[in-house]
Backbone bond lengths (Angstrom), bond angles and torsions (degrees), N, CA, C in turn:
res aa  C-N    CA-C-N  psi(-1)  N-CA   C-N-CA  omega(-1)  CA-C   N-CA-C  phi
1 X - - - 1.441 - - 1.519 109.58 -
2 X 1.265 103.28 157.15 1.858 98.73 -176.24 1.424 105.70 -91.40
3 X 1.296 122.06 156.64 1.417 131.88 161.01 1.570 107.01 -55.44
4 X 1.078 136.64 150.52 1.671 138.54 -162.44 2.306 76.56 -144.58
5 X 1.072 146.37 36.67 1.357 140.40 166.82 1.436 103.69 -83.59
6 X 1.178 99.26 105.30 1.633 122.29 166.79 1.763 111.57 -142.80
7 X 1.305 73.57 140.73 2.010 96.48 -167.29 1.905 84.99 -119.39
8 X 1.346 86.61 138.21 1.459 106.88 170.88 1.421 95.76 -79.53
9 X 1.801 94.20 -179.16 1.653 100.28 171.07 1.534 86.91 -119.59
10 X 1.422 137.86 -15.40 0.909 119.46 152.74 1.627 136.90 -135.52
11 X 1.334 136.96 169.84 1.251 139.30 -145.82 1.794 88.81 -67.08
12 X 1.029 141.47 164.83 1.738 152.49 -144.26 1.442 88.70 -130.29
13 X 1.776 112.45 -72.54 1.371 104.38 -173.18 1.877 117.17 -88.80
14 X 1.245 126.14 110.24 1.492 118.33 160.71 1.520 123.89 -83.23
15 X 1.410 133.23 0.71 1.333 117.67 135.04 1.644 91.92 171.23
16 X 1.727 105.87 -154.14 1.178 122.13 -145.43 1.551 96.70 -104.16
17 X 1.280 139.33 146.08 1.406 126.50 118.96 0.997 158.68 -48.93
18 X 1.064 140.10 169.26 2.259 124.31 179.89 1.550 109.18 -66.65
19 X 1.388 93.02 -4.19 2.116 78.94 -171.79 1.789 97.35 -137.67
20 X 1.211 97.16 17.04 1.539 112.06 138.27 2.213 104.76 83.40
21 X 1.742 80.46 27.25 1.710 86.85 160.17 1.369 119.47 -87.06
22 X 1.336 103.17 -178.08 2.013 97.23 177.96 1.044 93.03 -105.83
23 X 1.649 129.52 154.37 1.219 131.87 133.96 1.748 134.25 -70.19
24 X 0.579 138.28 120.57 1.689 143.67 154.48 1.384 116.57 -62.37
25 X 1.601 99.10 143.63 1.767 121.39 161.03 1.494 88.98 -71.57
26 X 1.169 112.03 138.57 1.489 131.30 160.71 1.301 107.64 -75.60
27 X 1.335 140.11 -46.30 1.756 146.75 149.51 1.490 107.68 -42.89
28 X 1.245 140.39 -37.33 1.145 118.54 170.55 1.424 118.20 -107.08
29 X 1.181 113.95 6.60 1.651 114.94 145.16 1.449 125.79 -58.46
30 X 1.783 105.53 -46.52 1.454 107.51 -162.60 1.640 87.19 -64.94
31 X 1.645 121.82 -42.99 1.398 117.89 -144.10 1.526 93.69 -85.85
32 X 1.598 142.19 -2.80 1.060 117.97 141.28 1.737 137.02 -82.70
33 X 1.043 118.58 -15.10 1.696 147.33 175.98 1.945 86.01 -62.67
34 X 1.145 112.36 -42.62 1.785 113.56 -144.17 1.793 73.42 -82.66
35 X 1.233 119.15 -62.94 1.494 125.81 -175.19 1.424 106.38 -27.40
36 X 1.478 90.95 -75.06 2.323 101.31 -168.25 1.984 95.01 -46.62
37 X 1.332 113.61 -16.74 1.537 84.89 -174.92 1.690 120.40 -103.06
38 X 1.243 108.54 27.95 1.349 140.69 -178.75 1.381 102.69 -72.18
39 X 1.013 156.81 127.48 1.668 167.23 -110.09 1.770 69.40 -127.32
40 X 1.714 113.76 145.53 0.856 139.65 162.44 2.171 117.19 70.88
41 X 1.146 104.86 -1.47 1.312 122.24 -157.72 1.718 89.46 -86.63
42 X 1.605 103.87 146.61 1.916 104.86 171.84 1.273 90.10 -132.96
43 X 1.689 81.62 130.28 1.117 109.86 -178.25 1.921 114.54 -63.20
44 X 0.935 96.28 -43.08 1.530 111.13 -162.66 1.730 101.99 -75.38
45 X 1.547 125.69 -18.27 1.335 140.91 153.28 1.316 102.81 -54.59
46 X 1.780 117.53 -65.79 1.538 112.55 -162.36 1.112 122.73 -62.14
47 X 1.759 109.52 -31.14 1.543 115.36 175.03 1.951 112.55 -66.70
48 X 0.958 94.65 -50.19 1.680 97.63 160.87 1.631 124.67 -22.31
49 X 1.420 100.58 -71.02 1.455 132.60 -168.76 2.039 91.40 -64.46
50 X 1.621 101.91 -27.83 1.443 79.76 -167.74 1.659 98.38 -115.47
51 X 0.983 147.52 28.91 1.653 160.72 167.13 1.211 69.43 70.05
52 X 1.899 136.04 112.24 1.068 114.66 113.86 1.547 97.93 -157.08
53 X 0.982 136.34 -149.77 1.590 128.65 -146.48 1.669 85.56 -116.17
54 X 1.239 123.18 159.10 1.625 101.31 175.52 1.583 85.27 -106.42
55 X 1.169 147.21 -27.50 1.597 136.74 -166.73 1.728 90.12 -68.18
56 X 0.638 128.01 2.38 2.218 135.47 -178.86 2.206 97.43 -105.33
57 X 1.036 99.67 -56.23 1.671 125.35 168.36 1.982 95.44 -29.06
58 X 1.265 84.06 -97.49 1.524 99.80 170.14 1.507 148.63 -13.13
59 X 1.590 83.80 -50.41 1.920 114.38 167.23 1.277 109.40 -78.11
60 X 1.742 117.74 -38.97 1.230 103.49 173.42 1.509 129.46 -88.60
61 X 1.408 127.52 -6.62 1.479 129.05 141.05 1.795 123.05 -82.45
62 X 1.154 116.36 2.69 1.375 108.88 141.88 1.409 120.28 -86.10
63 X 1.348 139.55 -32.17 1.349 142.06 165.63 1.470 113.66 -58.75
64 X 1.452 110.20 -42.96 1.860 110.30 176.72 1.562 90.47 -68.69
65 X 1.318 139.12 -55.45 1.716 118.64 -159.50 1.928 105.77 -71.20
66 X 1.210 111.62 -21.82 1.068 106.67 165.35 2.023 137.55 -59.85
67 X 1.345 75.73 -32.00 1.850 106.58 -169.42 1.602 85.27 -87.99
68 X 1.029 140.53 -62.65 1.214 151.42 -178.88 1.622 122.06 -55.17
69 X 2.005 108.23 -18.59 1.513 90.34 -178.40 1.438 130.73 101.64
70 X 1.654 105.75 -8.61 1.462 116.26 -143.10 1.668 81.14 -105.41
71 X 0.968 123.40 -74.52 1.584 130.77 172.09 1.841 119.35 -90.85
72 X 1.270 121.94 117.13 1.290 120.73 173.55 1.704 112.30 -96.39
73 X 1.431 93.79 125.74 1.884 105.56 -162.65 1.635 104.53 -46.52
74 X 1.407 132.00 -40.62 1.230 145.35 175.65 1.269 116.97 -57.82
75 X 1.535 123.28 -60.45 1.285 100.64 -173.30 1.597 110.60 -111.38
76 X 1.348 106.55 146.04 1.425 114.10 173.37 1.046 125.53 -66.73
77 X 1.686 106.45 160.15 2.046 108.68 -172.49 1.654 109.39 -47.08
78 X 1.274 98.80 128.55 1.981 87.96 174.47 1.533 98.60 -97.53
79 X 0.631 140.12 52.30 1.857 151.12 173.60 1.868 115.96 -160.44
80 X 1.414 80.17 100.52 1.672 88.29 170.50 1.455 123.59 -102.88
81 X 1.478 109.94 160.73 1.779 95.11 -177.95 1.490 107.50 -94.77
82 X 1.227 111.08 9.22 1.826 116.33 162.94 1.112 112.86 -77.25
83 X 1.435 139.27 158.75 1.481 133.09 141.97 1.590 116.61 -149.96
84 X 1.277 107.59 121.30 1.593 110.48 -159.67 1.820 121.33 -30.46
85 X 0.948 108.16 151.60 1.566 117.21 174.95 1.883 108.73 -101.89
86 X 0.814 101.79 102.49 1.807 130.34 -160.83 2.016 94.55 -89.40
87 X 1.629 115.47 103.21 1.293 93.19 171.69 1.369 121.34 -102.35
88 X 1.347 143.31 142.78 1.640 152.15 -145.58 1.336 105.42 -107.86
89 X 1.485 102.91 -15.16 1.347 87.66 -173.79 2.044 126.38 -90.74
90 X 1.038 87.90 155.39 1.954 84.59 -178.60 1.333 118.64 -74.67
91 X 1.429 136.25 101.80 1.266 165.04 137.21 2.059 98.98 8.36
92 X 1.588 108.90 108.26 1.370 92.37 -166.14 1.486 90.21 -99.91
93 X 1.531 102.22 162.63 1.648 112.65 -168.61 1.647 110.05 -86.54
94 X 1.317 130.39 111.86 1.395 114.12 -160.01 1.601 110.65 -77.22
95 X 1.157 108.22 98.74 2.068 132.13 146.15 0.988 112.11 -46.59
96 X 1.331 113.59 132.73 1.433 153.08 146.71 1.147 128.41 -111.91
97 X 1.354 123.73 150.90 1.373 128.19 162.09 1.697 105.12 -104.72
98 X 1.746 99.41 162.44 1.304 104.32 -151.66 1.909 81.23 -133.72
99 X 1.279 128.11 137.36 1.485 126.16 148.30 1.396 108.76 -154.57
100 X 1.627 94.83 133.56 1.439 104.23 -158.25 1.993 90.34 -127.27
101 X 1.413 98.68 147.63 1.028 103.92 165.29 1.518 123.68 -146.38
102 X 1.550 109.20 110.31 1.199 133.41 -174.91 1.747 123.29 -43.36
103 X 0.746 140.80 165.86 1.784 145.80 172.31 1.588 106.68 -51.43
104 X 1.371 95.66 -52.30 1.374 116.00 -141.70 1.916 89.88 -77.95
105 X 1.382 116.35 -11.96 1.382 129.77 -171.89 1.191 110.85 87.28
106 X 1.310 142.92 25.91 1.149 134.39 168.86 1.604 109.16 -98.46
107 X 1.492 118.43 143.51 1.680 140.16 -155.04 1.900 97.44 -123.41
108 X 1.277 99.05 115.23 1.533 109.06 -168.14 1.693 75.90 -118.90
109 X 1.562 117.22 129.61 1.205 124.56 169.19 1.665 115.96 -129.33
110 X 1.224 124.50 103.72 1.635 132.13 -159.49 1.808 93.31 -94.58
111 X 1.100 121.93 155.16 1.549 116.86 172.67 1.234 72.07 -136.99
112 X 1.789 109.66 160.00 1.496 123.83 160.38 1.503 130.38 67.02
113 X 1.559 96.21 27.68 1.133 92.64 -177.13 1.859 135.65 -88.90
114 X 1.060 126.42 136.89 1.404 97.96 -170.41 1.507 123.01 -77.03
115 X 1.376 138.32 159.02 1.640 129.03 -177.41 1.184 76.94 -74.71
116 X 1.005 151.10 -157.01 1.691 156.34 -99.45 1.354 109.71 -38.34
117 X 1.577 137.88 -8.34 1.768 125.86 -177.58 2.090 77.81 -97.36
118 X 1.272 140.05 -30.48 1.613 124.46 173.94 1.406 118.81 -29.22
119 X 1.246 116.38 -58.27 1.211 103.57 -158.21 1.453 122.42 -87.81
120 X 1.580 117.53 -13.90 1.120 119.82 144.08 1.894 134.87 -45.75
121 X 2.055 93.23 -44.14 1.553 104.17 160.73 1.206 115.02 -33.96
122 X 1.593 106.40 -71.15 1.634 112.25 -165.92 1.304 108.91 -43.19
123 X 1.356 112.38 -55.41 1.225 115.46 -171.93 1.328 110.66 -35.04
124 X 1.118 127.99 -85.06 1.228 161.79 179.34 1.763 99.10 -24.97
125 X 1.207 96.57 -45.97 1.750 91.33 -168.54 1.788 101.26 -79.66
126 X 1.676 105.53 -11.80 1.913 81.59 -171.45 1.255 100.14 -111.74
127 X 1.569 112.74 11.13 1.888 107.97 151.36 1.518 108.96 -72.12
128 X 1.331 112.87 -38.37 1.770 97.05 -172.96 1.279 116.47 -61.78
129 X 2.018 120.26 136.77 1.247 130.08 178.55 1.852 107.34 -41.40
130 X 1.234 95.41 138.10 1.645 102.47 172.51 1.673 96.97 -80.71
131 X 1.367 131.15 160.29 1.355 152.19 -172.39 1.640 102.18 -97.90
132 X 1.296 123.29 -25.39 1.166 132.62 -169.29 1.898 94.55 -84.83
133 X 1.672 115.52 -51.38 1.326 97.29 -149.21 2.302 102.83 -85.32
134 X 1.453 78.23 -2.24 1.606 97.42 175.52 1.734 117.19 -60.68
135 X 1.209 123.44 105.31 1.986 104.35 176.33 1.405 105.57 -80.81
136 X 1.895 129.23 145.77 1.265 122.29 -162.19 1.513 72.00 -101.10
């Protein structure tokens, strides 16, 4: 883990309010905000290191990238670290073979057939006259 040791140049808190918040240097806000955005830096360490809450930390380097241009509150990141998985290959049509064998002994053998042209088959095969209910 990296060392996160940063010394202001100046004191963070200059005093209290009537209802017993702290005040901040606005100069040593920016120069801790500028710190947390240092590649590898935690935030939630620096606020530590400096008595202050890091969920307070946070708000105030989202308010500097805001003021700054860097992030606009409205629109979201247009760069993600996903990027779809695209497949090339051709989708095969699922075949069957079909062999049917009738009463009458006759063997109807289909190769290649697709499941969705079946059920039209069936159809088709139990309209044709049976040989049995036929008198020659």
């Amino acid at each position: 883990m990296i060392e996160n040791k940063c010394r202001l140049s100046r004191s963070l808190i200059v005093g209290q309010r009537s209802d017993g918040r702290c005040r901040y240097d606005p100069k040593a806000k920016r120069e801790l905000v500028e710190a947390c955005l240092q590649p590898g830096v935690s935030v939630a360490r620096m606020a530590l290191d400096h008595g202050i809450n890091a969920n307070l930390l946070r708000k105030w380097i989202q308010q500097y990238r805001q003021q700054a241009g860097l992030v606009t509150p409205s629109t979201p990141a247009t760069q993600t670290a996903f990027a779809p998985v695209l497949s090339m290959a051709i989708p095969k049509s699922e075949e069957t073979s079909l062999n049917v064998l009738l009463p009458n002994g006759v063997k109807l053998a289909f190769q290649g057939v697709r499941l969705t042209d079946l059920s039209p088959l069936l159809t088709d095969l139990a309209a044709l006259p049976c040989s049995a209910s036929n008198p020659n």
